[in-house]
Residue, then its C-alpha position, 0 to 999 in steps of 0.5 A: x529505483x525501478x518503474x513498471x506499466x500496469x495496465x490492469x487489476x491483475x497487472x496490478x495485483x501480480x507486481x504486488x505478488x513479485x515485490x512481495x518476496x523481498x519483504x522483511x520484518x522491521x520494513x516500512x513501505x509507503x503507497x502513494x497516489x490519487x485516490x483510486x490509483x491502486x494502492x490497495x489493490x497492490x497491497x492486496x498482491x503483496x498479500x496473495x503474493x505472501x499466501x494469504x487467501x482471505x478477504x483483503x479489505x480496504x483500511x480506510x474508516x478503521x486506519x489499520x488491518x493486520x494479517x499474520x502470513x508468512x511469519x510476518x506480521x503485515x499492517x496495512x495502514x490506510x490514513x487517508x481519513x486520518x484528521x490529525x497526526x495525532x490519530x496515530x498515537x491511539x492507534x497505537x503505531x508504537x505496537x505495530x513496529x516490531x522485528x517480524x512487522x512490515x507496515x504497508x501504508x497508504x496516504x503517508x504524507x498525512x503522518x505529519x513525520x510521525x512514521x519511522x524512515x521507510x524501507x520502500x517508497x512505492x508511488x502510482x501515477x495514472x498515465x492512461x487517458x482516463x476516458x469516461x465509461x457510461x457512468x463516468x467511471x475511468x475505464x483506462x487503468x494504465x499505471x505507471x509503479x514507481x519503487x523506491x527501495x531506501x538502503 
């Protein structure tokens, strides 16, 4: 287990960036938090990290987003705003598993135990004082990254 402080989006992004060389195909990688934790903003690292430079959106009303970089296929599942367990069926999670295939998912506690073991758990606590900006926004982003690599 390691643990890393962040305290910014770039902080954030260049984690994302070293823990993207340790990737594989056949990988699962769970990302947990609250809502806004950074869960996105990290696998966005994780692909900058892996080369890709195209625009890196968050997969929350579509479920998944795939990107092909680095002779790896990386899906980023986002299950958030997934009603059932069964959702993951028609989204056809069974294609997505594959020697070259890393799926990066967000929200995994919603799968119902639908996901196959994971490689990696990754969880993002928020440790800052979350002091409010002028619109209410938390303007403190001090994170704490837990990485669990499963052997």
């Amino acid at each position: 287990m390691s643990a890393f402080d962040v305290d910014s989006e770039a902080a954030m992004m260049a984690l994302g960036a070293r823990l993207a060389v340790q990737l594989e195909g056949g990988q699962v990688v769970t990302l947990s938090g609250d809502l806004g934790a950074g869960k996105t903003t990290l696998v966005r690292g994780i692909l900058r990290g892996l080369g890709f430079d195209g625009r890196v959106k968050s997969p929350s009303y579509g479920l998944v987003e795939s990107y092909d970089v680095a002779g790896l296929e990386i899906h980023h599942l986002d299950l958030y705003r997934l009603g059932e367990p069964e959702e993951l069926d028609f989204i056809g999670l069974e294609d997505l598993l594959g020697e070259n295939s890393v799926l990066l998912v967000e929200w995994p506690e919603r799968a119902g135990g639908r996901l196959p073991p994971a490689s990696c758990e990754i969880s993002i606590e928020m440790t800052g004082d979350m002091k409010s900006g002028t619109e209410g926004e938390s303007v403190d982003d001090r994170r704490r990254v837990t990485v669990r690599s499963m052997a």
